[in-house]
C-alpha positions, 0 to 999 in steps of 0.5 A: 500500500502506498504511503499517504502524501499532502501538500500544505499552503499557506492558506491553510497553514499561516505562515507555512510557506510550500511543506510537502509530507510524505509518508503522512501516518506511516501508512494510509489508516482509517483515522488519523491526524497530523500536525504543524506549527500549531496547528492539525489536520485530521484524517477521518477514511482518507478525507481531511477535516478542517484545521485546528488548534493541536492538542495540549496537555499540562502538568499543573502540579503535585500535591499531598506528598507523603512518604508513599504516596502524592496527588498529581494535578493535571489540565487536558486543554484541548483533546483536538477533537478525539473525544475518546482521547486518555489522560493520565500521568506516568512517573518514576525516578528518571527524568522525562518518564514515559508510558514506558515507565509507571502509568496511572489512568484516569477513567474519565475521559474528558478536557478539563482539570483532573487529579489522580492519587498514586500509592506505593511511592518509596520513601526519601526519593525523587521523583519525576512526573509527566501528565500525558494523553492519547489522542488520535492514537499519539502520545504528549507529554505535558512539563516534567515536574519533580518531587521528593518523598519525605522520611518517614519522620516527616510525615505530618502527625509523627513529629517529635513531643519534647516536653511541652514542644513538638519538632518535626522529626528531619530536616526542612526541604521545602522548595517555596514560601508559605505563599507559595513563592519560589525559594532560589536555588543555588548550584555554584559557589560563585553565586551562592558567595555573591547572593544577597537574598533568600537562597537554598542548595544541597550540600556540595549541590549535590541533590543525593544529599537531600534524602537524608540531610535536608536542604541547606538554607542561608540566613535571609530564606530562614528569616523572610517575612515570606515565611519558609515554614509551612501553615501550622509551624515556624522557625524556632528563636533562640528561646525556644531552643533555650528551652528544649536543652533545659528540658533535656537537662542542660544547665547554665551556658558556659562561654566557650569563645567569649560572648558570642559563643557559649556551650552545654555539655551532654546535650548533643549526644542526645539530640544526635542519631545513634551510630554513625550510619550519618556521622562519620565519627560518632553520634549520640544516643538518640535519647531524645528522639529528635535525630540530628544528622551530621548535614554541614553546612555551606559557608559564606564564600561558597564552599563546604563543611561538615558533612557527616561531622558538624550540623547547624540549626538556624533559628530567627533570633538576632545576635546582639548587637549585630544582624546575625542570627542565634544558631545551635551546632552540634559536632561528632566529636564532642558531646555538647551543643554549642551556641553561636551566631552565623552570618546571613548568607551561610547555609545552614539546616532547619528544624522546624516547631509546629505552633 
């Protein structure tokens, strides 16, 4: 059977000028389309309806991430008249999944905005999603969107009660402000040394790192009237982590070196994880359930330190007599837990206090 050929003017294309297709859909089928700058042509039994807008497909965004689990948000546009058209999405932990990768199928079949649950997710992973349709026997592909499974820690309702305070239980990872504004990231030293606002990146930016560290986010993010903390929690004060080293038996602050740097012994071995699967030297005993990990931090010229050896809490109090803020630093090495002030645009982690 011969192979389908058209030509394409102008007049029915905008500013096409002569386009001559060959081999139009493989070979001649019963029903079928083709496209062009924008525009489509179907083929219902070998004769040509009228141009159209082509189909679109859009990935909106995922929502309700648990630790197996999430919601995707798609809106199929436009079906280009093929009002048997599928929709769906199709995920896994490569860029760019395909039908080829997992698939989840909605049963309606219809334009419009439309939400699918997936299960059986793994947890601390990154994932990629598409949204996708079948159209005329055709797959698209709508944005990838990406999205990490949390710990088991930071699934909402297993925070951590320490006396009258409850923590969450891993490191902040939150990509957006409270008002849904976007966090910069940072993934070179020379713009993480010269930024002058809200910035985050992973360790050694290095994105392997987050799963169990976190993400490292500068003074000026942990500070912003945006609010890096999800509705329902905040960033901790200077106060509040006062109080949970006296809950856990820390006395009086010993200066260390001199007024801006001050330590408790003990505390750290209980704050910190026990063994050392994420630090390198030792951890704790973990007798507080709170789990610290050794996650280092980015320092002001852009480069790093710490991991696996040191951590860094932020919190929002200021320093006296300075803009710096209050922060709280564990180490390996050490039993205690030291407090100290750190500049705006040092990368550092957050544990969050729900309100």
């Amino acid at each position: 059977m011969s192979a389908l050929q058209f030509y394409i003017d102008s007049a029915n294309f905008s500013t096409a000028t002569t386009v001559y297709l060959d081999s139009l859909l493989t070979d001649v089928a019963p029903d079928g389309y083709y496209s062009l700058q924008g525009y489509y042509r179907r083929q219902v039994d070998g004769a040509l309806t009228d141009v159209a807008s082509c189909p679109i497909i859009d990935t909106v965004s995922v929502t309700a991430v648990g630790e197996t689990t999430a919601t995707f948000n798609g809106n199929f546009i436009n079906n280009g008249g093929d009002v048997n058209a599928v929709r769906g999405f199709v995920y896994g932990t490569s860029p760019n999944p395909t039908i080829a990768n997992s698939v989840i199928t909605d049963t309606v079949r219809a334009q419009g905005a439309y939400s699918l649950n997936v299960t059986g997710l793994t947890s601390e992973v990154t994932y990629y999603v598409r949204a996708y349709a079948t159209v005329f026997g055709e797959t698209l592909y709508g944005d990838q969107l990406s999205f990490i499974t949390p710990c088991s820690n930071c699934v909402p309702g297993t925070e951590i009660t320490i006396g009258t305070q409850i923590w969450t239980g891993c490191n902040l990872k939150v990509g957006t402000f409270r008002n849904g504004v976007s966090i910069p990231q940072v993934t070179d030293a020379n713009t993480w040394a010269t930024t002058n606002g809200p910035a985050w990146c992973h360790y050694d930016f290095n994105p392997a790192n987050e799963a169990a560290y976190g993400r490292l986010y500068n003074v000026y993010a942990i500070i912003s009237t945006a609010n890096i903390a999800p509705t329902g929690y905040h960033v901790p004060t200077d106060a509040e982590w006062t109080t949970l080293t006296a809950t856990l038996g820390g006395g009086t602050w010993l200066e260390l070196f001199g007024p801006d740097s001050w330590y408790q012994p003990l505390i750290g071995t209980k704050l910190k994880e026990a063994g050392n699967c994420h630090w390198f030297i030792s951890g704790g005993d973990n007798s507080s359930g709170f789990r610290a990990v050794g996650a280092g931090q980015a320092a002001t010229a852009g480069y790093f330190a710490g991991l696996q050896d040191s951590t860094v809490f932020g919190t929002t109090s200021i320093a006296p007599g300075s803009s710096n803020r209050w922060s709280y630093h564990l180490s390996g090495l050490y039993d205690t837990i030291e407090r100290k002030w750190v500049s705006l645009n040092q990368g550092i982690s957050v544990r969050l206090i729900k309100d």
